[in-house]
Structure formats: structure tokens, C-alpha cells
C-alpha positions in Angstrom: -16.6 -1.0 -11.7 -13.7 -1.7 -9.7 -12.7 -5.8 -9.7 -11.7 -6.9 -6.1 -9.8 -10.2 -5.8 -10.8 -12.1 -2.1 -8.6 -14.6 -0.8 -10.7 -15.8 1.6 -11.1 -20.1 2.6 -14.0 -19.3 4.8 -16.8 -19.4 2.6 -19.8 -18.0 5.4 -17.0 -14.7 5.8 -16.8 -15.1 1.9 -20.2 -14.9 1.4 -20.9 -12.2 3.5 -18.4 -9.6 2.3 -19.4 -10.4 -1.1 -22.3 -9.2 -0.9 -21.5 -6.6 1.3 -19.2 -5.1 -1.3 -21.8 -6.3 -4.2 -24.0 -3.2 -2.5 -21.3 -0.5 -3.1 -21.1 -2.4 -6.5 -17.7 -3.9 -6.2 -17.2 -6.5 -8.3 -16.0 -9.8 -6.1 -13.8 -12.8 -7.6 -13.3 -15.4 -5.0 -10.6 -17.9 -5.8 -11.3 -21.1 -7.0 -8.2 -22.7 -5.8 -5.7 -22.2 -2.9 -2.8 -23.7 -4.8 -3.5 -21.9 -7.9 -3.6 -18.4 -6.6 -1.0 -16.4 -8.5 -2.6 -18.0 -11.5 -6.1 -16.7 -11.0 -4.7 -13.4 -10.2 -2.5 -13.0 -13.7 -6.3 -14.0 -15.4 -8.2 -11.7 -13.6 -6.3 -8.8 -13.3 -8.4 -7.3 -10.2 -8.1 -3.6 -9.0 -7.6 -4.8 -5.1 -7.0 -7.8 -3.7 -8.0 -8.8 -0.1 -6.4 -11.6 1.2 -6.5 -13.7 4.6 -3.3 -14.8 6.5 -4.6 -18.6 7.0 -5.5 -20.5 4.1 -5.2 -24.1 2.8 -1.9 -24.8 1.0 0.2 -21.5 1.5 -0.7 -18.6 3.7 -1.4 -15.8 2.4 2.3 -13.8 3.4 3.5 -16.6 0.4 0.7 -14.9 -2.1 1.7 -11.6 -0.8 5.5 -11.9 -2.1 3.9 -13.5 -5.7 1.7 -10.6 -6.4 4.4 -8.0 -5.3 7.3 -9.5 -7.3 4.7 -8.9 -10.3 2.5 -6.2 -9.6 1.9 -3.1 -7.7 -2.1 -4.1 -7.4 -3.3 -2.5 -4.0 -3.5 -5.7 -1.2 -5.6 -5.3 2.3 -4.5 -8.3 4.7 -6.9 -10.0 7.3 -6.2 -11.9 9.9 -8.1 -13.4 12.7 -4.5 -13.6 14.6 -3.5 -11.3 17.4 0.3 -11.3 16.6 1.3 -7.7 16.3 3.7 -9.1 13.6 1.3 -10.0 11.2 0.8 -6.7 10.6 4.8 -5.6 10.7 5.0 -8.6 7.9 2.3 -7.6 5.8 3.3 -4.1 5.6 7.0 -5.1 4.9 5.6 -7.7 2.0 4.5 -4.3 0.2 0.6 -4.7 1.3 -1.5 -1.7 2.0 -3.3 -1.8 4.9 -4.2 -4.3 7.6 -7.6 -5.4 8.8 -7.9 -7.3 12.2 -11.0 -10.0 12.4 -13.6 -9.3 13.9 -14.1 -6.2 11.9 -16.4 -3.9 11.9 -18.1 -4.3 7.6 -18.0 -0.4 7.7 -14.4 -0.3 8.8 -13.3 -2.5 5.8 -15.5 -0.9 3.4 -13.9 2.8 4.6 -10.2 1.1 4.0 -11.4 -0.4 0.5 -12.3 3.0 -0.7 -9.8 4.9 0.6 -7.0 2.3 -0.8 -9.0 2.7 -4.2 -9.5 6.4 -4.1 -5.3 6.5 -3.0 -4.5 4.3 -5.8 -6.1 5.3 -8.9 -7.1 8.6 -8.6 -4.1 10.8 -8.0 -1.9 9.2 -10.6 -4.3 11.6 -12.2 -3.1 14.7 -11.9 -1.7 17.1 -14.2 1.9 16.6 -12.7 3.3 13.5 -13.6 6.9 13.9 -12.3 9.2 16.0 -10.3 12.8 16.7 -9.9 14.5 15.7 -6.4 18.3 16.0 -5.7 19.2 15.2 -8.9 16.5 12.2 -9.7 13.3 12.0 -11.0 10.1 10.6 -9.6 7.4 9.8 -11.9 4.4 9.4 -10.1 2.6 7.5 -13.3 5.0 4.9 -13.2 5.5 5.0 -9.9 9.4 4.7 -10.5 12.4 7.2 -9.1 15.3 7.2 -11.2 19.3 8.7 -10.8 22.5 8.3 -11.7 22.8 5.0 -9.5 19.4 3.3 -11.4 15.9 2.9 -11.0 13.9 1.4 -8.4 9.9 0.2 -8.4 7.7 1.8 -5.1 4.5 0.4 -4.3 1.5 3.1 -4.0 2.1 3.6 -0.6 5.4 4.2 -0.8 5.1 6.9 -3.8 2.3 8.8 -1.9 4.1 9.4 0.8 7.5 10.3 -1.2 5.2 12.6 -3.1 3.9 14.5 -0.4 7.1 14.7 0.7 8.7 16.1 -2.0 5.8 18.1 -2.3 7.1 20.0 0.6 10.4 20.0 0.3 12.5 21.3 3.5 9.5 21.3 5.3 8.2 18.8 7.9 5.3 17.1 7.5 4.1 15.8 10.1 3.3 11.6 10.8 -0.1 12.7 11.6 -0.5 14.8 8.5 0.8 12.0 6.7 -1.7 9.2 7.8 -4.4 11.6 7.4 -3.2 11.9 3.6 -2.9 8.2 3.4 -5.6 6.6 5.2 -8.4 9.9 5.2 -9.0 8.9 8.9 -6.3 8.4 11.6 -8.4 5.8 13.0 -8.2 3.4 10.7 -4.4 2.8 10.5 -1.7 2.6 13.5 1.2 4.4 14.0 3.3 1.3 13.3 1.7 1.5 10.3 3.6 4.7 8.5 6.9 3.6 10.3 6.9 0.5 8.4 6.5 2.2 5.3 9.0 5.2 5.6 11.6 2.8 6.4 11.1 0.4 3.5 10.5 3.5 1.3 13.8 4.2 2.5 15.7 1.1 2.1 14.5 1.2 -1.8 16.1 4.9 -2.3 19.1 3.4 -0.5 19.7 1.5 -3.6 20.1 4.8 -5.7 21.9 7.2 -3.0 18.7 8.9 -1.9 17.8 7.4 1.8 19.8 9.8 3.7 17.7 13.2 2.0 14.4 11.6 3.5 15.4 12.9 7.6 13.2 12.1 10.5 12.2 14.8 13.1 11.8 13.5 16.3 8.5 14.1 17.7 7.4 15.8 14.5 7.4 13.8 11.1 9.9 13.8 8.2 11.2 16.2 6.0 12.3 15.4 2.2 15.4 17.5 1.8 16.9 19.7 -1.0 20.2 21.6 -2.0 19.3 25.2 -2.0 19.2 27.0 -5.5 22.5 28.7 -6.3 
């Protein structure tokens, strides 16, 4: 049973996603205190965590940076703000996916499981790691390494290097790539997978790599690689 962490100060909304995800039996921890936050989260350890934008004491952005310096825990944001750069923040704090109140309970539920299903099932795989210009990328530990170091991605950020690589000097196109991500197209905007690619490539910046991850205009991206000899 998967343990979902909700961040949530209003405790009718509270109550009713509980038990909405208590029927697809999600496990719900609701947070005892708003200045305690990161605390609670170290103790309970959840599988997701779901977090609103307003709450008492810090919003939930500040929560957001916390849990990312620490952890690479899946993180839905919600917000009952109509600022189209909530969800350019929340994307670029390393969260997952974006839900805008009022929502739709089947919407949410459709983002929880397809961030779960993302997340923990295809670190399964047989393949664990693959060679890219010289570095490697281990999908288990979600880490790319080269001569220049190693960097940390967030699940996100590793799915869509690996389909990437995956297909190496070929496009894939942005809306293959959402379809990969989210499973519907629907439920994530375009802004969305911008926001990613380009903090995806600001990490392999760090290590040499950003230029080898080239957009196509009006097609997708394309993860590039030296020819064999």
C-alpha cells in the first residue's frame, strides 16, 4: 500500500480526498503541524506527497525546496491560484505535476497513479544503466555520471532522459513524450515538458552534456550520439 503525504490546511478538502484516496486504498498522512513539515516527512517516509501552495506558516513552494534538497519522493502541487507561475515555480522546485482547484476527484486520482506507476515501476526493469557520450546514466539511482562529476535528477527528469537516450539520434516528439509521462495528454500542459527539458538541461550542464540534448523545432528533441567508428 502506497503512503501519500497531504499538505493540505483545509480540513473539509482534507477530509474529502482522504477518503477519496482511502477507496483506491491509499494510505493518507495529513500533517499535524504547518511549521513542522519537513519533520513529519523524514518520520513518515511517504511514497507521494501532495501539497497545497497556501498554508499557515510557510507555503508550500518553502516545503517544496526542503523535500527536494533531501529526497527525490514524487510531489503533486495544488493550488486554488490562477497565476500561471505557480505552476512554472512548482515545476522548477523539482515537483511532478500540477493540479489546479477546483479539480475534478478523477483528474487527481488519474495524476496520482500515473506519478506512482512513473515512479516506482520502471526503475524496474532489467536495464539498470546505459552508456551516453561517454557517461553513464543509472536509472536505479537516478544519477548520470562523467568525467566532469555526478549530478542527482528527479523522476521526471530521468524518464524523459531515458526515453531519450533510448532513441538516440532520433526525435521524439513533445507529444510522444507527454504521452510517456503523463499516459494522457490531457492531463499535463505543454508548459509542463518545457519546464522540465530545460531544467533537465541545466543539471547535465554541470557535467558537459546539455548541448547533446537538441531541440527540433516543431518536432521534439533528440538525445544525440558520436557515430561508431
Amino acid at each position: 500500500m502506497f503512503t501519500i503525504m497531504l499538505i493540505e490546511d483545509d480540513v473539509t478538502l482534507f477530509g474529502e480526498i482522504k477518503e477519496r484516496l482511502a477507496q483506491w486504498s491509499y494510505n493518507v498522512y495529513g500533517v499535524q503541524a504547518f511549521d513542522q513539515v519537513f519533520q513529519e516527512f523524514t518520520t513518515v517516509k511517504p511514497d507521494l506527497v501532495i501539497i497545497d501552495i497556501q498554508l499557515p506558516k510557510f507555503d508550500g513552494f518553502h516545503w517544496c525546496r526542503m523535500i527536494r534538497a533531501h529526497s527525490n519522493v514524487p510531489i503533486i502541487f495544488l493550488s486554488s491560484r490562477d497565476h500561471p507561475t505557480d505552476m512554472v515555480m512548482s515545476m522548477q522546485l523539482g515537483a511532478d505535476d500540477f493540479v489546479q482547484k477546483p479539480f475534478h476527484f478523477d483528474v487527481l486520482i488519474a495524476k496520482i497513479q500515473a506519478t506512482l506507476r512513473r515512479v516506482y515501476n520502471y526503475n524496474t526493469e532489467r536495464i539498470e544503466l546505459r552508456t551516453w557520450r561517454g557517461a553513464t546514466v543509472e536509472y536505479v539511482k537516478n544519477t548520470v555520471s562523467s568525467k566532469q562529476g555526478t549530478i542527482d535528477l528527479t523522476k521526471n527528469e530521468m524518464f524523459i532522459l531515458k526515453i531519450l537516450t533510448e532513441h538516440k539520434n532520433q526525435i521524439v516528439s513533445r507529444e510522444e513524450l507527454i504521452k510517456n509521462l503523463w499516459d494522457h495528454e490531457h492531463f499535463v500542459s505543454d508548459n509542463t515538458l518545457t519546464v522540465n527539458v530545460n531544467r533537465l538541461r541545466k543539471k547535465l550542464e554541470t557535467i558537459g552534456l546539455d548541448t547533446y540534448i537538441e531541440t527540433k523545432v516543431g518536432q521534439g528533441y533528440m538525445a544525440t550520439e558520436e557515430a561508431s567508428p
